[in-house]
Structures are given as structure tokens and as C-alpha cells.
N, C-alpha and C positions, 0 to 999 in steps of 0.2 A: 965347124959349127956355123951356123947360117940366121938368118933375121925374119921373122914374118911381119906383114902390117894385114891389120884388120880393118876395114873401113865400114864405120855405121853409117847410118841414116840423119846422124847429125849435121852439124854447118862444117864443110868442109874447109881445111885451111887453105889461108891465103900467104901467109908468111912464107919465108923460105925454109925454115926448120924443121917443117914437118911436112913439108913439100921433099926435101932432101931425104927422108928418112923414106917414105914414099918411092922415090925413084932408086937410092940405093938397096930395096928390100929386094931377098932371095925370092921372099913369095908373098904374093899378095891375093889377099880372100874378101870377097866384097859379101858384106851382109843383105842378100835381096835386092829390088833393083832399085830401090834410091840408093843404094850406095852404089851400084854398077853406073846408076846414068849421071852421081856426081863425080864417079871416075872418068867417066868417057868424056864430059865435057873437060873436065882439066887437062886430060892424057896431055896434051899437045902443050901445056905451058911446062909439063915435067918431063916430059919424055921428052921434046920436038919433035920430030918426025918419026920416031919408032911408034909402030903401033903394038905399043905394049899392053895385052889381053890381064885380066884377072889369072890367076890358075885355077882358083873357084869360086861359085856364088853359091853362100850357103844360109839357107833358110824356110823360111815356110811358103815363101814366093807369093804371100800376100799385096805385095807391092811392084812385081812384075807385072809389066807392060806385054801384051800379047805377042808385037813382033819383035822384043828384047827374047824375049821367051824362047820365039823359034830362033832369033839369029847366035842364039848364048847356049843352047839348049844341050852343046858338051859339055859344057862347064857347070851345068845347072846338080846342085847336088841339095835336094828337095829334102827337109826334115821339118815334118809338118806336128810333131809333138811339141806341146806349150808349157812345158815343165821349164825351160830354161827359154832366154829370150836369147836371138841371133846371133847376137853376138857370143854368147856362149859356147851354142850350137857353131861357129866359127871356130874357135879358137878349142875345142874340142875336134874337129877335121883336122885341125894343122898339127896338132900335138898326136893324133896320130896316125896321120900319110907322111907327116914330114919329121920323122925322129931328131934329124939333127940340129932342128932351131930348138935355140938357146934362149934367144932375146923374140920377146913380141909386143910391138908399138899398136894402139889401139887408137885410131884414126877419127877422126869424123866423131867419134862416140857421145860428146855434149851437143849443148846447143839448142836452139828451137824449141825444145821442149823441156823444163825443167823436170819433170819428174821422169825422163829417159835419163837427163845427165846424172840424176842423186839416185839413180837405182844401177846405172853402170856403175859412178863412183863406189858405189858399196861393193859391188861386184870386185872388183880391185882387191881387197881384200879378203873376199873368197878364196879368189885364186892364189892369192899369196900364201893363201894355208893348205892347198890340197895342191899347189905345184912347187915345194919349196925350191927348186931347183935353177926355175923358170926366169926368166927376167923377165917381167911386163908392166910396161905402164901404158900411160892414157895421154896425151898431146894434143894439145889446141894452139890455136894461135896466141891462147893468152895465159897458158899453165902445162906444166908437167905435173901428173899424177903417179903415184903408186903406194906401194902399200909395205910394210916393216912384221914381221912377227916377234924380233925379239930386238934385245941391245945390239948394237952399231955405231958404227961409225963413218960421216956422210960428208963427201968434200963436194960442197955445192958456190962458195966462194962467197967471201965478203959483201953485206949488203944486199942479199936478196931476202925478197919480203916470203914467207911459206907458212902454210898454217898446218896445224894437227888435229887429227879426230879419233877417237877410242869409242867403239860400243862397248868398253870395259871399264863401268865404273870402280871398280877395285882396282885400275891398274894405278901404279905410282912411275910417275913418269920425270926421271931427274935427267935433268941436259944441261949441255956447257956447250956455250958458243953460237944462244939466241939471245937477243937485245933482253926478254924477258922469259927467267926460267922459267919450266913445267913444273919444278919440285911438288909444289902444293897444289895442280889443278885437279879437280874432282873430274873426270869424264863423263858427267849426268848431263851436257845439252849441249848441240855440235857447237857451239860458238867458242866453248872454255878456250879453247889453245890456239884461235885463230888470228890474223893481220901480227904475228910477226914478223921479226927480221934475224937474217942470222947477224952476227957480231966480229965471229972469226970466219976462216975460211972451210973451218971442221966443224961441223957438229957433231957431241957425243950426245946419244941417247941412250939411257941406261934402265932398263925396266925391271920391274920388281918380278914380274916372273912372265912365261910369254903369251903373249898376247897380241893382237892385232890395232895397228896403229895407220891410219891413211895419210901420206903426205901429201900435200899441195905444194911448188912449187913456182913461181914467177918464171 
């Protein structure tokens, strides 16, 4: 099984965590060319000296540079339908030219723009329902995202602050092992389940039937 990373047109990170995930990826897919010319300008702080290429840029190439264009123009895999945004159309390529990834980190995706970061983050739990298989989250330099459809259980370690979201107001949402339980939160407005902390080093979340939950992570 193998790792892809996606990289949007977001702020790209500077930390090393998702710079490592970055260079240790099997394949890497740049959404258009703001993400290609935020990858070219890093290559050399994660790579050093390899000039390590995309394997594709996929999008509708509204953001392509004309002589990015001709010099990428193998790699360029054009999908100019607006039904899904690039990222999508991304991570749709890799799922299927590259069967064997498992796991997929979603790069660059906040940032700059708030309403690109709160319609990828929703995006997150799309996918978490029509690829249940899939591993994918979202990484910045200042959160790990992803998304839960049903009860779990999450060893994320003592003392980290993570917040929760449901567009499912019926769900009921019982946990053990955050500072402040979910038992009684309503999921009627994204704030209900947000700036906690875990307590233990396990969180159990146990939901009343399945349903889609986003996690935020520190």
C-alpha cells in the first residue's frame, strides 16, 4: 500500500510535519499551478537537491502560468468540469491510476481564503462517506483534520486541544476522554463541540447511529 499527498492552492506549510509527509509521499498531485509553483519554490527545502517532479497537476488550469504550461505540459491532466472543485478532481485521479494508496494527506488545502478552508473542510467528510476504506486528512501547520462516520476509538495523546463538528443534528454524540463531554451537545451550529481538550490518551466516541463527524486536531 502506498501514500499520496494532494497539494492545494492554500498556504503552504512551513513546519516540518507536513513538509515530512510531503517528501516521504509515493505520489504527489498538485491542484493547478498555484499549487505547482508553491511546490517548485519549496522542492529544494524538502527535497535538497532531487528535483522531485509532481506526477500530476490536475485541474481546470485556470491558474496556470503559460510557460508552466509548456514546461509541465506531461504532467498536465486538464479537467475543466466545475461540478467538483480541484481538489476533488485530484484526489479522484489518484484513487484511480494509483489503486494502491491507502492513505491520502491533503496539503496546502486552508489558508488565505476562508471560505476555500470551510468548503474543503466539509469536503473531508464527503469523502469519508463515499471512500470508507480510504485514509485522508487535511494538515497545516497548525491542525490535523479528518472526518469519522461512525463509533471509534482515537489514541491522539493526553492534552491535546481538538474540536468537533456534525451537520447532524439528531446525532448524539457520547465520549470519554475529553476535558468536556459531547453527551448532551445538540449539533445545530459549528461551535457546539469546539476548543476542547482530550483528558486521556484514548478517546471513545460512541454515536447513536452513523453519521458524519469532522475532527480538528492540534
Amino acid at each position: 500500500m502506498s501514500t499520496a499527498v494532494i497539494i492545494g492552492g492554500g498556504e503552504f506549510p512551513r513546519k516540518a510535519y507536513p513538509r515530512e509527509l510531503v517528501r516521504q509521499a509515493d505520489v504527489i498531485v498538485c491542484c493547478d499551478g498555484n499549487a505547482l509553483m508553491a511546490f517548485l519554490r519549496n522542492r529544494y527545502k524538502i527535497f535538497g537537491h532531487s528535483r522531485r517532479e509532481p506526477d500530476a497537476i490536475v485541474g481546470d488550469m485556470d491558474s496556470m502560468r503559460p510557460g508552466l504550461a509548456r514546461d509541465y505540459s506531461h504532467l498536465i491532466i486538464r479537467i475543466e468540469e466545475q461540478d467538483d472543485n480541484d481538489i476533488t478532481k485530484a484526489l479522484h485521479f489518484v484513487l484511480d491510476h494509483y489503486p494502491d494508496v491507502d492513505t491520502v494527506h491533503l496539503i496546502a488545502a486552508t489558508g488565505k481564503r476562508e471560505d476555500h478552508t470551510v468548503g474543503n473542510l466539509g469536503l473531508l467528510m464527503d469523502y469519508a462517506a463515499a471512500e470508507p476504506g480510504l485514509n485522508i486528512d487535511m494538515v497545516s501547520d497548525y491542525s490535523t483534520s479528518f472526518a469519522i462516520t461512525d463509533s471509534c476509538e482515537l489514541y491522539l495523546g493526553k492534552g491535546r486541544r481538538i474540536s468537533l463538528f456534525s451537520p447532524d443534528n439528531s446525532l448524539v454524540l457520547k465520549s470519554k476522554g475529553l476535558e468536556w463531554a459531547t453527551d448532551d451537545v445538540v449539533f445545530d451550529n459549528w461551535w457546539k463541540a469546539t476548543l476542547n481538550r482530550t483528558s486521556e490518551d484514548t478517546v471513545k466516541l460512541d454515536f447513536s447511529h452513523k453519521s458524519l463527524v469532522l475532527i480538528i486536531i492540534d
